[in-house]
N, C-alpha and C positions, 0 to 999 in steps of 0.2 A: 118881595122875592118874585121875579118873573117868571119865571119855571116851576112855582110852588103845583106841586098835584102831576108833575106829568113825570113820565119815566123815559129815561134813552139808555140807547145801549151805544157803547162806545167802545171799536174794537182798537187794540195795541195801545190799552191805557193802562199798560201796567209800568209807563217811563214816558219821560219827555214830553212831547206834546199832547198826545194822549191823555196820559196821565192828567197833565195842567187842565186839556179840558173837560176830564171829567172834575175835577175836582172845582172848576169855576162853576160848573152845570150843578152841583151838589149844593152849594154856597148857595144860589140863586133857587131853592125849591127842590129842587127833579130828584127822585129816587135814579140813580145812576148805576146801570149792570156793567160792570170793569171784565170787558175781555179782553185775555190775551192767552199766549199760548204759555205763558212762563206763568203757574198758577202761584208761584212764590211773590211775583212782583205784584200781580194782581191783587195779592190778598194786603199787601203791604200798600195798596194805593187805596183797597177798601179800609184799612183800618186809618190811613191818615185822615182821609176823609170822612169817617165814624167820629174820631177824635178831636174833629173840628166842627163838629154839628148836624154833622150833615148824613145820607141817607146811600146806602152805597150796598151791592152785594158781589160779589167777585164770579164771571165765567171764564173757566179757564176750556180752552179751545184751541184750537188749529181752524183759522176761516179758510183753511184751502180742504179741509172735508167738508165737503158738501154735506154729508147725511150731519153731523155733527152741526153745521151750523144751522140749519135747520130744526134739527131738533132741539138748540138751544135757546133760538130766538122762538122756536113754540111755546117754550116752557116757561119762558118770560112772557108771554103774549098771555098764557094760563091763568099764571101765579096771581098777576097784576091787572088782567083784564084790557090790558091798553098797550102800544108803543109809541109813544109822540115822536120819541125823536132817535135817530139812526145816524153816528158822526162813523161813516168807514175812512179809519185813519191805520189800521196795520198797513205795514208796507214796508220794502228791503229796498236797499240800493247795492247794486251791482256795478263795478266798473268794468269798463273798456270799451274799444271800439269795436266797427264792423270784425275785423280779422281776430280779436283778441280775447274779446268776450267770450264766456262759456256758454255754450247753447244752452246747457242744463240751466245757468246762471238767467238767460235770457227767459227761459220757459218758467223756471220759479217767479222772476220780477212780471212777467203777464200772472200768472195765479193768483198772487199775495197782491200785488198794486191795481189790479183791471176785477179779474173773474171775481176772485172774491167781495169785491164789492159791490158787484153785478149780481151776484148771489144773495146776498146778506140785503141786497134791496128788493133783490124778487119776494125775500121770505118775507120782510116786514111790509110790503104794497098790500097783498090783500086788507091788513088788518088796518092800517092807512085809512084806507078808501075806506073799509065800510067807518069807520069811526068820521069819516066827512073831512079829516085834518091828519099834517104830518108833516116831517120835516126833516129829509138826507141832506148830509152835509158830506161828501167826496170828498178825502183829501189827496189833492195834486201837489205842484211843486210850482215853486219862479221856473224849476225845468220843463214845465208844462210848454209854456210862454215863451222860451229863448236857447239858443243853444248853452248848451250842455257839454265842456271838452270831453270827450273819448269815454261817455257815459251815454251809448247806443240804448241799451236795457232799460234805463230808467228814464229818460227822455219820452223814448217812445213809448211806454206806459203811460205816464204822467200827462202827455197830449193825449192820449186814448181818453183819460177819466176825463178829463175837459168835452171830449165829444160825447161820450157817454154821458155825462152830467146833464148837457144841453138838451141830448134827445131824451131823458128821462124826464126832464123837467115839460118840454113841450106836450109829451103824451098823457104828463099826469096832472096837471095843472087844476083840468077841470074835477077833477074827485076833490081838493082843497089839498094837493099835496102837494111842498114847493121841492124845490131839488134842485142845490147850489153846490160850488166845489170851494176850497179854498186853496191856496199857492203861496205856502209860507217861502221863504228865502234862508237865508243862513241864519239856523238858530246854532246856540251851542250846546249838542249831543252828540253820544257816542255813536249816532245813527247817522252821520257823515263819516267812519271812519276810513271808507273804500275811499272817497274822493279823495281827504286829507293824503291818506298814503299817495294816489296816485300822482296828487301836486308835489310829493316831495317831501311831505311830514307838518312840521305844526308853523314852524316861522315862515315856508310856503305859504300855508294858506291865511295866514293873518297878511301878510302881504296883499297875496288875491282879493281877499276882502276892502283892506283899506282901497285899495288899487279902483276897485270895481263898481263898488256900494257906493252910494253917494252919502250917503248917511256915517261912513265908514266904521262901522263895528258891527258885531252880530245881534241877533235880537235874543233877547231875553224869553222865554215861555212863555210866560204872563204877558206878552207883547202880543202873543198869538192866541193866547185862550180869549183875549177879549172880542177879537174878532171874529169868533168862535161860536160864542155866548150871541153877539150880534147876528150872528148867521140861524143860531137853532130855533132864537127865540122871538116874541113876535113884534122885537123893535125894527124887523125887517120881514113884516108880514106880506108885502107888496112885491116884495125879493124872490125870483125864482130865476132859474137858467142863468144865474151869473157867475165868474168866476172874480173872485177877492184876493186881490195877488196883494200879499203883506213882504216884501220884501229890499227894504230901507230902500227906495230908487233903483234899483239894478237893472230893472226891466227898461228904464226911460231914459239909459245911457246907452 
């Protein structure tokens, strides 16, 4: 088990990708703290991963409260004595363009996709550094990397984490803390469903897919939690400041 003994906290693991990765990070060692804001799914990602062996406790949260997420990731820092590993994977997608987007829409996707994850790394850096080792894993998008139709909010979010990952990684290097992002592509969850609508509904976007991906299908979870796993743990200890874009070719068309 490569993560046996260390603890992460993994936020919007209560579905999808999140979820997957926490529960590969459980499989492989790591006591795994499940935040999300929906403590019902939460608690449901802790028990599946209780149920399969593994070591799991459930925070249910809002990472757009600052005092809250602070005070969650202390009490984890408490309980456990340690954070190794930090995956900020909460995050909303918002459509529309420049004229069409909701401001309000626009200023939640910088909270939930940028600030909070800015926050949730400020809180776990001190305990980082003094511990000598540690390991953020941002997650961005293939929209980090490429345009994005008439998805302004989430674009520009998603290249912010990219730049934000970069200069976190530069600054923190020397304490032993790496700090990478990853850039999944089309998985299949209900966390597309702003896009899919704005394409037109579901035979749209399988279309779009086939059309676009060179791979032509969507990725599976477990397609993403591997490189996940790769990213947190120390088969990529030499790994810092990079961006891992997983998304079947999209980008290289």
């Amino acid at each position: 088990m490569i993560l046996r003994n260390r603890v992460a906290v993994v936020t919007g693991a209560g579905s999808g990708i999140g979820e997957a990765g926490a529960a590969i990070m459980a499989r492989e060692g790591a006591h795994v703290i499940v935040a999300d804001i929906d403590a019902a799914k939460a608690a449901s990602t802790v028990q599946r991963i209780c149920a399969s062996g593994g070591s799991a406790e459930q925070l249910a949260l809002d990472v757009t409260d600052d005092r809250a997420l602070r005070e969650g990731i202390a009490a984890v820092s408490d309980r456990h004595g340690r954070i190794d590993i930090l995956h900020n994977h909460a995050g909303v997608q918002i459509a529309g363009d420049l004229e069409t987007v909701e401001v309000e829409g626009f200023d939640r996707s910088w909270d939930l996709n940028v600030r909070a994850h800015f926050m949730a790394a400020r809180a776990v850096m001190p305990i980082m550094k003094r511990a000598g080792r540690g390991v953020i894993l941002n997650t961005s998008s293939s929209s980090g990397v490429l345009y994005d139709r008439e998805m302004i909010a989430y674009t520009t979010t998603k290249h912010a984490v990219i730049a934000m990952t970069r200069q976190m990684a530069g600054d923190y290097a020397r304490f032993g803390v790496r700090v990478n992002a990853l850039c999944p592509g089309w998985v299949d969850t209900p966390f597309n469903a702003p896009f899919i609508s704005q394409m037109g509904g579901r035979d749209a976007i399988e279309t779009y897919i086939k059309t676009k991906v060179p791979l032509g299908r969507w990725a599976e979870v477990s397609e993403i939690a591997e490189p996940i796993l790769f990213l947190v743990s120390d088969r990529s200890s030499y790994v810092t400041g990079q961006i891992l874009v997983v998304d079947g070719g999209e980008t290289v068309v």
